[in-house]
C-alpha positions as CSV (number, residue, x, y, z in Angstrom):
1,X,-21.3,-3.0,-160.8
2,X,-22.4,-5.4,-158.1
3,X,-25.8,-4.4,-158.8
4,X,-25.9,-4.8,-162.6
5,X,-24.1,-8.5,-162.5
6,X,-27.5,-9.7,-159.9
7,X,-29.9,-7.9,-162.2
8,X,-27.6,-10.4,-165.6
9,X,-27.9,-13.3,-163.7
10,X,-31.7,-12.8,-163.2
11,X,-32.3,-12.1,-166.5
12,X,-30.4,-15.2,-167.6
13,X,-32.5,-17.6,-164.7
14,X,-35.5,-16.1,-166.1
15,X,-34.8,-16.0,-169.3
16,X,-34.2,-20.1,-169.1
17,X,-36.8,-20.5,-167.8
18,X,-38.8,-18.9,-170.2
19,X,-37.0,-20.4,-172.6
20,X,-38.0,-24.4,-171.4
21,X,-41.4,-23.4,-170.0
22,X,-44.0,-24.0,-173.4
23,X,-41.0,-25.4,-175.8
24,X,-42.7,-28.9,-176.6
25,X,-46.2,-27.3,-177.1
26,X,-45.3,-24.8,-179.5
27,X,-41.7,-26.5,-181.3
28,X,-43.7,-28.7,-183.9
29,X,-47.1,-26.9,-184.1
30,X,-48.1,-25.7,-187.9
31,X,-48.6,-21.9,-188.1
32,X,-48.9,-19.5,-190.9
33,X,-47.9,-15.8,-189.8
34,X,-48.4,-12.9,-192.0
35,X,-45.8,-10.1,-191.8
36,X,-46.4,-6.8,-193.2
37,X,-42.6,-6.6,-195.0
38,X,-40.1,-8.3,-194.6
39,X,-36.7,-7.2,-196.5
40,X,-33.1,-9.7,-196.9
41,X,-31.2,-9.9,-194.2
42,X,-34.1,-9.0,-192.0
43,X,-34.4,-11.3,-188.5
44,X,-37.9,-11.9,-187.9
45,X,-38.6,-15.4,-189.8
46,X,-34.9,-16.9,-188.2
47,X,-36.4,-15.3,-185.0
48,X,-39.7,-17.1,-184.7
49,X,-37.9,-20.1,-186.1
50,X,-36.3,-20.4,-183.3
51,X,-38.7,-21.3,-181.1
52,X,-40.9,-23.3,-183.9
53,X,-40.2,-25.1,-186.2
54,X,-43.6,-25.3,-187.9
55,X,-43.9,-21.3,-188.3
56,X,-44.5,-19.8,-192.1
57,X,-43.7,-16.3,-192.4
58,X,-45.3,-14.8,-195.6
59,X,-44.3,-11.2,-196.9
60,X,-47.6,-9.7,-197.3
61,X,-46.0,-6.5,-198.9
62,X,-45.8,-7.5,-202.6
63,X,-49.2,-8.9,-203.2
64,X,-50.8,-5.8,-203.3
65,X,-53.3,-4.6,-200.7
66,X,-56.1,-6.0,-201.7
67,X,-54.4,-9.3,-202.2
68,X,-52.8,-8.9,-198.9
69,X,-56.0,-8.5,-196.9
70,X,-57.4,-12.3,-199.2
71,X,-54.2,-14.5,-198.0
72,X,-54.3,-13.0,-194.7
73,X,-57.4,-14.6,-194.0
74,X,-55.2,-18.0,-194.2
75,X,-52.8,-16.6,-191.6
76,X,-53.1,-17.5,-187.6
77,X,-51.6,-13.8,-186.7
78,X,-50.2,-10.2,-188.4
79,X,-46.6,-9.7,-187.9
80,X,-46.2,-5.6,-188.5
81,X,-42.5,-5.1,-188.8
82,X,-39.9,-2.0,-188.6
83,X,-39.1,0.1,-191.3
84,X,-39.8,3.5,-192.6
85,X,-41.3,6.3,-190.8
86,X,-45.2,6.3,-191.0
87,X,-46.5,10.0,-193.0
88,X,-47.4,12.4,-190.7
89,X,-50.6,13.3,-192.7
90,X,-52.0,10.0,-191.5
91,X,-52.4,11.4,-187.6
92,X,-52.4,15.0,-188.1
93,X,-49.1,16.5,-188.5
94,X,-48.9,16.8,-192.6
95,X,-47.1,20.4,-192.4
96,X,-43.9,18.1,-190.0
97,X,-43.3,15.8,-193.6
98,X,-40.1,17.4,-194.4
99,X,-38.8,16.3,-190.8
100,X,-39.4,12.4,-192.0
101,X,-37.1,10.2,-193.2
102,X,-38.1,7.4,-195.9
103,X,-41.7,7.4,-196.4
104,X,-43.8,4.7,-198.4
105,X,-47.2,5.6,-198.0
106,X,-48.2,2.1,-199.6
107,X,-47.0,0.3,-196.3
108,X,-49.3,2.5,-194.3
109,X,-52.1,1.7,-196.4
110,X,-51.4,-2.0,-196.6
111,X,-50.7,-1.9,-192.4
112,X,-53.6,0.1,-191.5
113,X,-56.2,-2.0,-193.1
114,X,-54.0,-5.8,-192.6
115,X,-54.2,-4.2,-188.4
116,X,-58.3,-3.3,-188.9
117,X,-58.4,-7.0,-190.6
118,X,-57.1,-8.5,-188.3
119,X,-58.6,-7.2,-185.2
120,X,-62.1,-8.0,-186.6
121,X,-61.0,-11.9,-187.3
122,X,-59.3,-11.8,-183.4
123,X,-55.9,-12.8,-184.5
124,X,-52.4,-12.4,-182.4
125,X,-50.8,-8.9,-183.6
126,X,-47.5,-8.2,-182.7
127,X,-45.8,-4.9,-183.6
128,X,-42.1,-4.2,-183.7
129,X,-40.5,-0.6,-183.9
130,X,-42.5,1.1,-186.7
131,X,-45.0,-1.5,-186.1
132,X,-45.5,-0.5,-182.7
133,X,-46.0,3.2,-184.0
134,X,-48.6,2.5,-186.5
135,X,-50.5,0.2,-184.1
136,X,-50.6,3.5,-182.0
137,X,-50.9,5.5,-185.1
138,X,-54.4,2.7,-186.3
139,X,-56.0,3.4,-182.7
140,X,-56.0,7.3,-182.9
141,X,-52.8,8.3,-181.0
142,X,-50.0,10.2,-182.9
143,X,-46.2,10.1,-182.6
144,X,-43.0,12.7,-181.9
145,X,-41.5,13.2,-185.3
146,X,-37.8,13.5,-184.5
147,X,-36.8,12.4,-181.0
148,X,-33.6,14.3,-180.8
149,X,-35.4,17.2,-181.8
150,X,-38.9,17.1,-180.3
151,X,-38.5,15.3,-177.1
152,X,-36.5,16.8,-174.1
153,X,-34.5,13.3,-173.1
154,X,-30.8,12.3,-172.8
155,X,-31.1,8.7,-173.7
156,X,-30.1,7.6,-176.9
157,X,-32.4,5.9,-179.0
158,X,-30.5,5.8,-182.3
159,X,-27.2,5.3,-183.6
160,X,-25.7,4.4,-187.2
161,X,-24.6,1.1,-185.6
162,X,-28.0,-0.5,-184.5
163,X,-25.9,-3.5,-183.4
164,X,-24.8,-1.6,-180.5
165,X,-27.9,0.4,-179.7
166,X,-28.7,-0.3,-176.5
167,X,-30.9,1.1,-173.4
168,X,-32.7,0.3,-170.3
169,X,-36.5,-0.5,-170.7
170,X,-38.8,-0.4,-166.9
171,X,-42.1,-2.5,-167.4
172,X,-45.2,-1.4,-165.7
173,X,-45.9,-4.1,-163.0
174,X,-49.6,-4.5,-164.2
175,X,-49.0,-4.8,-167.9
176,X,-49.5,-8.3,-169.6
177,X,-46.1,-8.1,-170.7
178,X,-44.7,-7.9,-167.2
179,X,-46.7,-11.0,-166.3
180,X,-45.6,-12.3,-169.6
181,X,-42.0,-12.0,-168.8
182,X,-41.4,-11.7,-165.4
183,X,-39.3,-8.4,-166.0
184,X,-38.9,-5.2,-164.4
185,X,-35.7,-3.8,-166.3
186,X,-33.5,-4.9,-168.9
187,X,-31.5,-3.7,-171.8
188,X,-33.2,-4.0,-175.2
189,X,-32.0,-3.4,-178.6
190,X,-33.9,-0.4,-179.7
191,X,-33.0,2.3,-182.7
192,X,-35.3,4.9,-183.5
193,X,-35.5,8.7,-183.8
194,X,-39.8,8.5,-183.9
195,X,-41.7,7.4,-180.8
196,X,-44.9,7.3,-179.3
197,X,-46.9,10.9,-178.4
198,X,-50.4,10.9,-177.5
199,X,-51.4,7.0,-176.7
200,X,-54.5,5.4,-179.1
201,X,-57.3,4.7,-177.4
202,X,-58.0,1.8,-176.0
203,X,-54.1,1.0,-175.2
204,X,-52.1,1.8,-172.0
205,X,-48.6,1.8,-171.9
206,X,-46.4,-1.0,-170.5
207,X,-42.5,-0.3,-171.2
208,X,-40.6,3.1,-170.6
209,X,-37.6,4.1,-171.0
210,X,-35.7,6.0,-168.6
211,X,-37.1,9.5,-170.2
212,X,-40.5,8.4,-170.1
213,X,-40.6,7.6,-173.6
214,X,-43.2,4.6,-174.3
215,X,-41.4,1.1,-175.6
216,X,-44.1,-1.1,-175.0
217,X,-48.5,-0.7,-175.7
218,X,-51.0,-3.4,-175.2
219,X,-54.3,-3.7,-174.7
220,X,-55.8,-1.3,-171.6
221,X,-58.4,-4.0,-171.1
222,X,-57.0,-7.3,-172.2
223,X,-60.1,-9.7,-171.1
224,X,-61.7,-10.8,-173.8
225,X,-59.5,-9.8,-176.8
226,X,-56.8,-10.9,-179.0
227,X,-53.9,-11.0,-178.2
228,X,-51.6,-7.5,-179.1
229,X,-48.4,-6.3,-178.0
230,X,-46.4,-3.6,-179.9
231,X,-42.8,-2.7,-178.8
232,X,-40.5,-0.3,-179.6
233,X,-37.2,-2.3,-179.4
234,X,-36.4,-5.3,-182.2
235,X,-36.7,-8.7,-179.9
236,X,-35.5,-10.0,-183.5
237,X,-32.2,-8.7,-182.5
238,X,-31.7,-10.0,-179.1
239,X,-30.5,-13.0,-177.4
240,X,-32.4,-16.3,-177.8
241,X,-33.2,-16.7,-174.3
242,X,-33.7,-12.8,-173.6
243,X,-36.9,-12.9,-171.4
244,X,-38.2,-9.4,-173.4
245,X,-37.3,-11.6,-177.0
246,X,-38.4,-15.3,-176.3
247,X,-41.5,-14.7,-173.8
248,X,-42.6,-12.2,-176.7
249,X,-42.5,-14.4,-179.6
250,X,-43.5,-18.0,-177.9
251,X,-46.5,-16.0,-176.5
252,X,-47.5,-15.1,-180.1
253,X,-46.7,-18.1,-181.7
254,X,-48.9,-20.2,-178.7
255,X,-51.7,-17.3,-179.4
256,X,-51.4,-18.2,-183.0
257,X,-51.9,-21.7,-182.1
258,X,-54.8,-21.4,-180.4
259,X,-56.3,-19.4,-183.4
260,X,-55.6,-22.0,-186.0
261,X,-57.1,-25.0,-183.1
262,X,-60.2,-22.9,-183.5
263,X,-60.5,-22.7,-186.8
């Protein structure tokens, strides 16, 4: 108990920290983000909002893909949000369909080519719970169809309730998220029963939880790119100054930033 009260207050210097660090640079900046889909009563505009006041979301999932792929060339970064499962046919495991949940084969159309879009143009791409699976999904890697099922682990990563779906994430020490946020374990809000299998080429691996399971992917070889980091649990959810919420979406938005400044 000891123990887990020094590890809160950590978080919570850290998080502050965090929190004050880039504030001014980023609060009134203009920004236009693209997100994949965004559905009422979803977080991630109110998220980002919080730490800018000049970020524009814009759903990309109505307009069509086409469409989609036009407008996004007026956003500074891709947003790929949570949702439905991604179809299995998509990395090689058609015959497992019946094992889904909700599919919408649109969405991973739309996703796959705003992701190859938006990697050619350089932007910021950040991908949250099924966004981090089709990110792995758009780089070659495939994904467990049912957790519970599939995956020998006794960590629960979904419950009806995701309010109060909670587990321990470890960051690898050499992962740009760990220098990002200056954490080696906290508790995330994270609710899924698909995860990531075989890792995409080109990523590594910078979250687990305590099974193993990946929760975070990035770049294996950031020099030189834009800026990507997928993760499995919803930063949307958390606390405002959580160091694995706030360092996460300032770094995006500040990427962002710097995209539209070279414009």
């Amino acid at each position: 108990m000891k123990h887990f009260y020094k590890h809160f207050i950590l978080v919570l210097v850290l998080s502050a920290f965090i929190f004050q660090g880039c504030g001014d640079s980023i609060r009134e900046k203009k920004v236009r983000i693209g997100i994949s889909k965004e559905y009422k009563g979803q977080y991630y505009t109110g998220w980002l909002k919080r730490y800018s006041d000049g970020v524009q979301l814009f759903n990309l999932y109505p307009m069509g893909i086409d469409s989609a792929l036009q407008f996004l060339e007026t956003c500074d970064g891709l947003l790929i949000s949570g949702g439905e499962d991604v179809y299995p046919g998509v990395y090689g495991k058609l015959k497992d369909t019946p094992r889904c949940g909700a599919i919408d084969r649109y969405r991973d159309s739309l996703e796959l080519a705003l992701i190859e879009a938006a990697l050619v143009d350089n932007k910021p791409i950040i991908g949250i719970c099924r966004g981090e699976q089709i990110l792995n999904v758009s780089f070659g890697g495939t994904l467990h169809i049912d957790i519970p099922v599939d995956f020998d682990t006794t960590v629960i990563h979904r419950q009806k309730d995701w309010k109060n779906c909670f587990h321990a994430v470890h960051l690898k020490s050499n992962s740009s998220l760990y220098s990002l946020s200056g954490v080696e374990t906290a508790d995330v809000t994270s609710n899924h029963h698909q995860g990531i299998e075989i890792l995409g080429k080109g990523l590594r691996i910078s979250a687990l939880s305590d099974d193993g399971l990946p929760e975070a992917i990035e770049w294996a070889e950031p020099d030189g790119k834009s800026f990507l980091i997928a993760v499995q649990w919803h930063p949307e959810r958390m606390d405002t100054l959580h160091p694995l919420s706030a360092s996460i979406a300032k770094k995006f938005l500040l990427e962002a930033i710097e995209f539209t400044e070279k414009r």
